[in-house]
N, C-alpha and C positions, 0 to 999 in steps of 0.2 A: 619232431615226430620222425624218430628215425624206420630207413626201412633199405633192405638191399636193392628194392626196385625205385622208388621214389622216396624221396625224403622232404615231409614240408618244414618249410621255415617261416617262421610270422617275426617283426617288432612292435614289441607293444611298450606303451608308454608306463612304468609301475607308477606315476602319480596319476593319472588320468585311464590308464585302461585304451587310450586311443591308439587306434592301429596305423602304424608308422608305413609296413611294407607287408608282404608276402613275398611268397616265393615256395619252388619245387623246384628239387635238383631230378632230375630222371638217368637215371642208369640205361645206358646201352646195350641191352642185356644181351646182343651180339657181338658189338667188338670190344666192349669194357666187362675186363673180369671185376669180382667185388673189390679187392687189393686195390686196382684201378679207379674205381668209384669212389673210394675214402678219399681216397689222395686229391681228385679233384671236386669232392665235397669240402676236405680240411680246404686246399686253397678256396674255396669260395664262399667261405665264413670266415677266413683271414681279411677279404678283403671286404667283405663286409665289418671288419671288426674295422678296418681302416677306414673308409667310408662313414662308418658312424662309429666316433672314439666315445661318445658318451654310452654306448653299450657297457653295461655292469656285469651283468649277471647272464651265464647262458643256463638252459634248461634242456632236458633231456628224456623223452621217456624211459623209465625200463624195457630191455627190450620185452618183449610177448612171444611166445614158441609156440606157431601153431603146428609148426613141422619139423622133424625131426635134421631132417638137410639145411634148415634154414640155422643152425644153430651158431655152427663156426661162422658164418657172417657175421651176423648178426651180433655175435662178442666182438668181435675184429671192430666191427664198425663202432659200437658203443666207448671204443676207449678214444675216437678222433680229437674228443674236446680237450679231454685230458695230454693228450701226445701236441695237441697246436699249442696249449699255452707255454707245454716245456721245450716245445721246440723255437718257441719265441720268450724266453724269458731273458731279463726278466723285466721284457716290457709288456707284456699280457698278465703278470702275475698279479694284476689289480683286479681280475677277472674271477669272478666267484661262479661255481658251476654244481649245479644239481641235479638228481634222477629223482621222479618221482613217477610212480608206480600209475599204470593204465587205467585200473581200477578207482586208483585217490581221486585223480584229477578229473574224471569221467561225474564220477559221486560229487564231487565240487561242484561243477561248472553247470550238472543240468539239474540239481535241486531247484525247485521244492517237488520236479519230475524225478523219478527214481530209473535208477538203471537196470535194463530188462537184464543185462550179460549174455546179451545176445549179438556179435561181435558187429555184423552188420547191419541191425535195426542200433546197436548206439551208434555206429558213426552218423547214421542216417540223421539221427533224433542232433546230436552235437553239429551237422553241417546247418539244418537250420534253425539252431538257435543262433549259431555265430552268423548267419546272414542275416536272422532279424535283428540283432544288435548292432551289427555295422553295415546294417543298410544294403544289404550285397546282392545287388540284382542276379538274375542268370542261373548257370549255374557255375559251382564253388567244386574244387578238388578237395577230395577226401582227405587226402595228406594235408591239406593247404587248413581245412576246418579243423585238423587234429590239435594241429600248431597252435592256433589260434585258441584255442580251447583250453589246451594245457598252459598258453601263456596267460590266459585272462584267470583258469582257477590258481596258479600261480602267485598272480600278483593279489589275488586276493587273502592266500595265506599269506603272501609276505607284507600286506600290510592290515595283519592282523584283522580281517573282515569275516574270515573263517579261521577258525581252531583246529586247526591239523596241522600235523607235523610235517613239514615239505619232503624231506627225505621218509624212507622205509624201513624203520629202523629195526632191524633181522640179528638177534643174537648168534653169536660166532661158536660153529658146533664147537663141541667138548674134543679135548686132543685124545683119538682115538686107537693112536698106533701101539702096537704089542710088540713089543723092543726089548730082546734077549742078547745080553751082553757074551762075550765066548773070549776063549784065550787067545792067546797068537797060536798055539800048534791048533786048536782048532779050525779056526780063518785057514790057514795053511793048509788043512787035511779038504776043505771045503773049498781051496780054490784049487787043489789038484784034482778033485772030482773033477771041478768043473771042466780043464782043459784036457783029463781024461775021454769027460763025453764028447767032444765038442773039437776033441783031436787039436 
């Protein structure tokens, strides 16, 4: 459950559904820029990848904009999975890695309840369902139940207990660009304007 402030992390078992570990990386949102936060989020999913080799599959939300400033992170951050296994390959490339969408996994995990889309009454509703299921006295971090939620609706599409498709599968726009070919004295008449205006 990615995020430029906290990011949860959960392992869950895909035969069993049992929760291996948690975890929540937190961003120092005063001395660590986001740039900074990747990098030592990528390390410490590395080292979890070493820690536990029988890790398969990682998973990923898409990210969610609810602010317009949050954008450029929030891409940056999203390609870390992808950038660790190439920058270790190719002994991570046994590693299989998916995005599935806030809305899917959300809609999975707390059926036969339905989702209000109301961003802070679901986390609420998804933190305690994952405490009654695993037992989790106290209380549970938000990022930490997100995890958990997207890995339990997760492993239930991946092993086939739910009918949906893991990824979001988005048709690729149409090629939209208007592309007028010119001579060469044209280009030429067109690049002396330019160094005309522009001195």
């Amino acid at each position: 459950d990615g995020s430029t402030s906290i990011t949860g992390i959960c392992l869950l078992d895909v035969g069993t559904k049992s929760l291996i570990a948690r975890a929540r990386v937190i961003r120092d949102e005063v001395h660590e820029s986001p740039v900074r936060y990747k990098i030592e989020l990528k390390n410490f999913v590395y080292q979890l990848l070493s820690k536990f080799p029988d890790i398969q599959i990682i998973v990923y939300e898409e990210p969610v904009i609810y602010h317009a400033s949050a954008v450029k992170n929030l891409f940056m951050l999203r390609t870390f999975v992808e950038e660790l296994i190439i920058e270790h390959e190719p002994d991570l490339n046994y590693i299989q890695h998916y995005e599935v969408a806030n809305t899917k996994w959300k809609k999975i995990f707390l059926y036969p309840d339905k989702m209000k889309n109301k961003t802070e009454e679901d986390k609420k509703a998804v933190n305690e369902k994952v405490k009654s299921l695993y037992n989790i006295g106290g209380d549970l971090d938000l990022n930490e139940s997100d995890a958990i939620g997207l890995g339990y609706a997760t492993v239930e599409i991946l092993n086939g207990e739910k009918n949906f498709e893991l990824e979001s599968k988005k048709k690729p726009s149409k090629f939209k660009y208007n592309i007028e070919f010119t001579t060469e004295d044209e280009v030429g008449a067109i690049q002396d304007i330019e160094f005309d205006k522009y001195g």
